[in-house]
KOLVOTI-113528 format. One line per 5 residues: number of its first residue (from 1); their letters; for each residue x, y, z of C-alpha. Coordinates in Angstrom, 1 decimal. Layout:
BEGIN
NUM = a = X:Y:Z ~ ...
This chain:
BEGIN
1 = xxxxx = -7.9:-20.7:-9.7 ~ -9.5:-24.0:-8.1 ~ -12.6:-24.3:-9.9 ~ -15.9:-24.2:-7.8 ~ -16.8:-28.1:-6.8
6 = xxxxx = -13.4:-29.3:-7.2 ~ -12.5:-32.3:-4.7 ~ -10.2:-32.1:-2.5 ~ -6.9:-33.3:-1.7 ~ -7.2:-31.8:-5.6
11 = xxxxx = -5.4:-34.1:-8.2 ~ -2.7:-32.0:-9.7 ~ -2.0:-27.8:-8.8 ~ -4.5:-25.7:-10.8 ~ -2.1:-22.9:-12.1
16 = xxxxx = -3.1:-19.2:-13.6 ~ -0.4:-16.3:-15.7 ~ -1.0:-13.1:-13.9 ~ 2.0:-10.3:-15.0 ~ 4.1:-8.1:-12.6
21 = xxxxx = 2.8:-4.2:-13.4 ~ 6.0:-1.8:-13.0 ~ 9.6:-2.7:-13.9 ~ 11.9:-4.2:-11.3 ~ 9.0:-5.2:-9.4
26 = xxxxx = 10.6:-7.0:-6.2 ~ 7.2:-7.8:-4.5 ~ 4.0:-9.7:-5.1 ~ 1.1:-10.0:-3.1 ~ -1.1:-12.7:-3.9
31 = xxxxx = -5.2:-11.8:-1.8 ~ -6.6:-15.7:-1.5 ~ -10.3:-16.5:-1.0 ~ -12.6:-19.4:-0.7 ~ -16.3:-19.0:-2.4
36 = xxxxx = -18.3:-19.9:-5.7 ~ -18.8:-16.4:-6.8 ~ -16.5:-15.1:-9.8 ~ -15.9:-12.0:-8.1 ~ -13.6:-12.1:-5.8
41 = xxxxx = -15.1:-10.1:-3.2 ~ -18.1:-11.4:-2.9 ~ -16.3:-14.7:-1.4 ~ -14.0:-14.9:1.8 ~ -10.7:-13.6:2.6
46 = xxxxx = -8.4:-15.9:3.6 ~ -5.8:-13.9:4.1 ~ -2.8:-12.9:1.5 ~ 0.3:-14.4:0.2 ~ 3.9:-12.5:-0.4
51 = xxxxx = 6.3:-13.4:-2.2 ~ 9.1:-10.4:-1.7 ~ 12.3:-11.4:-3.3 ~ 11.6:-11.3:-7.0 ~ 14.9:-11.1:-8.8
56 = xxxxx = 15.6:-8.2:-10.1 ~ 15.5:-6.0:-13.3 ~ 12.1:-8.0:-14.2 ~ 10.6:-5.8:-17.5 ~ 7.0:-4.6:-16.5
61 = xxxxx = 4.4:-7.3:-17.9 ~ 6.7:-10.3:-16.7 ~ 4.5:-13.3:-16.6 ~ 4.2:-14.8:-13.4 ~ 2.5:-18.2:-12.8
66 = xxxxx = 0.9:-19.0:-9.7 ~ -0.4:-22.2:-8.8 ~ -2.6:-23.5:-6.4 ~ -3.4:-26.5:-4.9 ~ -5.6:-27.8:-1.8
71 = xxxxx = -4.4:-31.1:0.7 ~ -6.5:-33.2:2.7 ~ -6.7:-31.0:5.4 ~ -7.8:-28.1:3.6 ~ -4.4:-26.1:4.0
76 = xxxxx = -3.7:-24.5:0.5 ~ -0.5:-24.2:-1.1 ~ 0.7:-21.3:-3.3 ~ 3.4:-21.7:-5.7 ~ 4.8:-18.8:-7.8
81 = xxxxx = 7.3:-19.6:-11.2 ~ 9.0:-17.2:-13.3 ~ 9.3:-19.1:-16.4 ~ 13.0:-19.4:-18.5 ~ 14.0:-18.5:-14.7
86 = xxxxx = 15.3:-20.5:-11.9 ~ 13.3:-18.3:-9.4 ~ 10.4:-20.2:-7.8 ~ 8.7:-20.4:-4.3 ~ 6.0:-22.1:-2.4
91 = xxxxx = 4.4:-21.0:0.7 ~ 1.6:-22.5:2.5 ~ -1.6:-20.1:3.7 ~ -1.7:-20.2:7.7 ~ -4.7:-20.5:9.3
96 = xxxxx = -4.0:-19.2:12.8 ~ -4.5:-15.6:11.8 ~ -1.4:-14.4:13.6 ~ 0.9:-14.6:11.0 ~ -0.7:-13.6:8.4
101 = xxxxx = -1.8:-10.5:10.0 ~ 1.8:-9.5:11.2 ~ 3.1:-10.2:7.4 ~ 0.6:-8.2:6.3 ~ 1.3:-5.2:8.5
106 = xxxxx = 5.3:-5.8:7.6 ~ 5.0:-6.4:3.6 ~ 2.3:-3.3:3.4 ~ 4.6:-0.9:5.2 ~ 7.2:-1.6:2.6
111 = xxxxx = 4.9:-0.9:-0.1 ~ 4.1:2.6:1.4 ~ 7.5:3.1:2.4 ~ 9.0:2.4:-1.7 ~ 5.5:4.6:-2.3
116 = xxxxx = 6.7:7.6:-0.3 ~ 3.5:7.4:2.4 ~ 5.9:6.1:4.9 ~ 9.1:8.4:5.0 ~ 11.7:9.5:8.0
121 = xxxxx = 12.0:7.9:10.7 ~ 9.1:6.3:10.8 ~ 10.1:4.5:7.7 ~ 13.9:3.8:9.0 ~ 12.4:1.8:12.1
126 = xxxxx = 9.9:-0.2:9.6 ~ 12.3:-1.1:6.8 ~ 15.0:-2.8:8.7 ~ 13.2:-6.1:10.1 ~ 10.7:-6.1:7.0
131 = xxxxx = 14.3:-6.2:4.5 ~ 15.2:-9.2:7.5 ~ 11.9:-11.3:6.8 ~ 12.8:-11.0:3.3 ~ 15.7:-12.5:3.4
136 = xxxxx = 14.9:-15.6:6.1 ~ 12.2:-16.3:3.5 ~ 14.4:-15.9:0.8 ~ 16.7:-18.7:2.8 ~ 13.4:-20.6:3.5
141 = xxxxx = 13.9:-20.1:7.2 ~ 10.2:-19.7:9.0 ~ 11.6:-19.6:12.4 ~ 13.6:-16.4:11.8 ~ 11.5:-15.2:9.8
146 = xxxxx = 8.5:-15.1:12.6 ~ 10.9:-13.8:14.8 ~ 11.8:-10.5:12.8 ~ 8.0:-10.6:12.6 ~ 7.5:-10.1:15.9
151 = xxxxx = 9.8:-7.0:16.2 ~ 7.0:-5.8:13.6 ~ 4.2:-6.3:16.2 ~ 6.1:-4.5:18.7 ~ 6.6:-1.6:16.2
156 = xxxxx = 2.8:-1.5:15.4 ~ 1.7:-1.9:19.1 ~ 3.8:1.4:20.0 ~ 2.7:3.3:17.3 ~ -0.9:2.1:18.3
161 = xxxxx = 0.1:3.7:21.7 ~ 1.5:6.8:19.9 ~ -2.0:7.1:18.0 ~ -3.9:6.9:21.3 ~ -1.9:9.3:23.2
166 = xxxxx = -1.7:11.5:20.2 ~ -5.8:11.0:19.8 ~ -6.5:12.0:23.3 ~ -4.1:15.1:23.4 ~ -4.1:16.1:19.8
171 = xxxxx = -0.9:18.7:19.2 ~ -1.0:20.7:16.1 ~ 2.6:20.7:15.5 ~ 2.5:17.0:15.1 ~ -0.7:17.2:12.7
176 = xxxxx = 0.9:20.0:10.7 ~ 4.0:18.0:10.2 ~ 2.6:15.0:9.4 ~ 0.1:16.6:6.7 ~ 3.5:18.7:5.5
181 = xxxxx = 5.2:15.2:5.1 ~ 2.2:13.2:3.2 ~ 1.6:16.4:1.2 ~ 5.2:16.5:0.3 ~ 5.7:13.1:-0.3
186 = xxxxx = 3.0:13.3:-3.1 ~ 4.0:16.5:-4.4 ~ 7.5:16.0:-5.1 ~ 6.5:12.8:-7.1 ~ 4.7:14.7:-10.1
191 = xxxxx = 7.2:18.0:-9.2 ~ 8.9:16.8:-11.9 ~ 6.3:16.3:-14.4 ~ 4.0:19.7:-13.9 ~ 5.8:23.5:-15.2
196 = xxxxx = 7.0:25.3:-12.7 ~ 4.4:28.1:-13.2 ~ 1.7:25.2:-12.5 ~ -0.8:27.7:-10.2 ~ -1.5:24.6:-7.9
201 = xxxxx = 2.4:23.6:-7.2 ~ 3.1:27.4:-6.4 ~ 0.3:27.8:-3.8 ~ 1.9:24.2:-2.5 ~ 5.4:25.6:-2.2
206 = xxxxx = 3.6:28.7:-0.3 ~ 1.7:27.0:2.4 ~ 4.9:24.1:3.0 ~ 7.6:27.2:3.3 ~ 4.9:29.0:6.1
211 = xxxxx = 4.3:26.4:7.7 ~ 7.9:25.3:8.1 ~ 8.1:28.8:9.6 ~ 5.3:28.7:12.1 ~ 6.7:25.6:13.4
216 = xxxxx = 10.3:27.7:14.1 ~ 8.8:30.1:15.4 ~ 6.0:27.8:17.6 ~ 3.3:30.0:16.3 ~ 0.1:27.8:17.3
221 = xxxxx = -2.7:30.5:16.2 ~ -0.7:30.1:12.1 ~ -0.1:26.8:12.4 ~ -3.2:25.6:13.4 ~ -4.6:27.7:10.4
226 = xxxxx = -2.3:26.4:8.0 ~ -2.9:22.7:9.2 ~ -6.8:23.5:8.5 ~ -5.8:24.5:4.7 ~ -2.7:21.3:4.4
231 = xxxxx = -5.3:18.9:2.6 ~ -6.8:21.3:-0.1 ~ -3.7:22.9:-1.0 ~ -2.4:19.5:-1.5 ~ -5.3:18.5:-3.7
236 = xxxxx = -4.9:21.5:-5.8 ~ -1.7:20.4:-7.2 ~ -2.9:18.1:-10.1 ~ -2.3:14.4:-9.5 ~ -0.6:15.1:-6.3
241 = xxxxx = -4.0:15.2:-4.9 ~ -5.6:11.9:-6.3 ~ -2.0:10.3:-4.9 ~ -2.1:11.3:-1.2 ~ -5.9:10.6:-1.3
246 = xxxxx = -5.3:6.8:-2.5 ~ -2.6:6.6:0.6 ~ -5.7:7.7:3.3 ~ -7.9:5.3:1.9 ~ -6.2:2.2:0.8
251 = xxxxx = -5.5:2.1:4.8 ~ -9.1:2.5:5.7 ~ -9.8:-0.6:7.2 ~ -13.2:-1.0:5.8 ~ -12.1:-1.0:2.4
256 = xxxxx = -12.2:-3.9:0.8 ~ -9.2:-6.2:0.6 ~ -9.8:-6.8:-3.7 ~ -11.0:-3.1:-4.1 ~ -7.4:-2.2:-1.8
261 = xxxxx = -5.4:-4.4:-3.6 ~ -7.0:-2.7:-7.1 ~ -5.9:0.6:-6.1 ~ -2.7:-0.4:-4.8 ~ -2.2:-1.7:-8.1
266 = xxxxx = -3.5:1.1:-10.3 ~ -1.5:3.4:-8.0 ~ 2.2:1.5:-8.6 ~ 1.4:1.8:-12.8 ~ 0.5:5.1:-11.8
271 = xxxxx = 3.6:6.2:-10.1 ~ 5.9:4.0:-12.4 ~ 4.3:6.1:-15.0 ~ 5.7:9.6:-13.6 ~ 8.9:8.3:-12.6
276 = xxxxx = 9.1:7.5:-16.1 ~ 9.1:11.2:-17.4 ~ 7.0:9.8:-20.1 ~ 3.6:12.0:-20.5 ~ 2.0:10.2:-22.7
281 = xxxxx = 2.6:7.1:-20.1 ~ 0.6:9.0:-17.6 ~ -2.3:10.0:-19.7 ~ -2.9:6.3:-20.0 ~ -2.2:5.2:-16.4
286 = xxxxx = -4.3:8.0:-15.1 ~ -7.6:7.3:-16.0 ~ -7.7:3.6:-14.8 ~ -6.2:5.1:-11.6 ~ -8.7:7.5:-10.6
291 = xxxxx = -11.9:4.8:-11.5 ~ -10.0:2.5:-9.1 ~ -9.7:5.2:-6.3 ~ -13.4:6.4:-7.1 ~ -14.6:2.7:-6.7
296 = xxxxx = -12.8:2.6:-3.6 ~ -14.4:5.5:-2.1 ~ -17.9:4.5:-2.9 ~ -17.4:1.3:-1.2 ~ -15.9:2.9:2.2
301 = xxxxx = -18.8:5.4:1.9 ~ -21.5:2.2:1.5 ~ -19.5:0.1:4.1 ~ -19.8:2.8:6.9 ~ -23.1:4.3:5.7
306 = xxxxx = -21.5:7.6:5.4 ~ -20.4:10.4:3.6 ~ -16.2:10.0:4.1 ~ -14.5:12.7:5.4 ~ -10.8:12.7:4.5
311 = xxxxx = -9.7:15.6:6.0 ~ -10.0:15.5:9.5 ~ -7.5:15.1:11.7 ~ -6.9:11.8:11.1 ~ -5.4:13.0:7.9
316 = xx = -2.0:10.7:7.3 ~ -2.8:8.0:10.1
């Protein structure tokens, strides 16, 4: 948006159109880096912007202007404008890391949780003091806002705890549950798109209504089979698969943040597209999709050197 070279405090705010991508979009996320490269990754991350009280009803392809400008001691400020609208905001990018971080971890849990990778309780917990930050930064009020925040740190660091008691003492109820829920979650959003005779929805229906029964009946020996056999049955379901996929890796954190951001927006035109009922819709959205979620595999798997494995028992985490 600034070009390369430009001084700085810049004369004027540089401002770009970008367009929301699904109808009643509420959220933006805005990824910010500093370098002279035109890709975006190959510069540094500076951390992202949210804006998460868009009015709503917005038609998909709203145009959305964001401007940009940089002060004297190098702080940048990002503006966002719906034009013929009242609606605008400005937010300045912090630079102690803190904040950014925990916003971050707050706005992205919403996104899964409106995505269906987040559901339950889990997602009851979440939701509360991220709809909160919304609306202190709606009101313009930092200071509440960073305190809601902080109820989101204390949410992530006992989960962390969760994850590290879970990862010492794995249980296979609790990793047959969570791969039923994730599985699920992805299922039920193309259930209403695929016949019901689809081969890969009935083996689906199968292995979920068994395993719901070798968790009544605590049947460890069946369960732990059936957890073994949760992520291919899952992938066997057509589109279902390429969806709970895209949830694993856009948390991966060695994926990087543009190639993230990418999916995450291929994956809402995506899922917009089913929830449309319009076939044609997803024809189109499907391709783009599964380029965005192939790019983003290639680059975890050159990032860490390795083949990926994405169904371990890490599955859903």
């Amino acid at each position: 948006i600034i070009p390369k070279n430009s001084l700085y405090p810049t004369d004027g705010t540089y401002v770009k159109e970008f367009h929301t991508v699904v109808p009643d979009q509420r959220i933006i996320k805005i990824p910010v880096y500093e370098g002279f490269s035109k890709r975006a990754s190959d510069n540094v991350f500076m951390g992202n912007i949210w804006f998460p009280d868009l009015p709503p009803g917005l038609p998909e392809n709203t145009p959305i202007e964001v401007s940009m400008d940089l002060d004297s001691d190098m702080v940048f400020t990002i503006g966002c404008r719906i034009r013929g609208t009242d609606w605008a905001r400005k937010v300045t990018l912090q630079h102690d890391g803190w904040e950014n971080q925990v916003l971050d971890s707050a706005m992205s849990a919403h996104l899964e949780i409106q995505q269906g990778a987040i559901t339950g309780h889990d997602a009851k917990i979440i939701e509360e003091p991220v709809e909160k930050i919304k609306e202190a930064e709606e009101k313009g009020n930092r200071e509440t806002a960073k305190e809601h925040m902080k109820e989101i740190q204390k949410l992530r660091d006992d989960r962390e705890k969760e994850k590290s008691k879970a990862d010492t003492a794995p249980d296979w109820r609790e990793e047959l549950e969570r791969r039923m829920e994730i599985g699920k979650s992805a299922v039920d959003r193309v259930r209403p798109i695929l016949p019901d005779d689809n081969k890969g929805l009935k083996a689906f229906d199968e292995w979920w209504e068994r395993s719901k029964r070798a968790l009544d009946s605590n049947d460890e020996e069946e369960g732990c089979r059936l957890k073994d056999k949760g992520f291919d049955i899952t992938t066997g379901v057509p589109i279902a698969g390429d969806i709970m996929i895209s949830f694993i890796v856009v948390k991966i954190p060695s994926l990087d943040p543009a190639i993230a951001t990418k999916l995450e927006q291929r994956l809402h035109e995506l899922l917009a597209a089913i929830d449309s009922r319009n076939v044609r819709r997803v024809e189109e959205a499907l391709p783009p999709f599964r380029d965005s979620l192939g790019e983003a595999l290639k680059a975890i798997e050159k990032s860490e050197g390795r083949p990926i494995n994405l169904h371990d028992g890490k599955l859903g985490r």
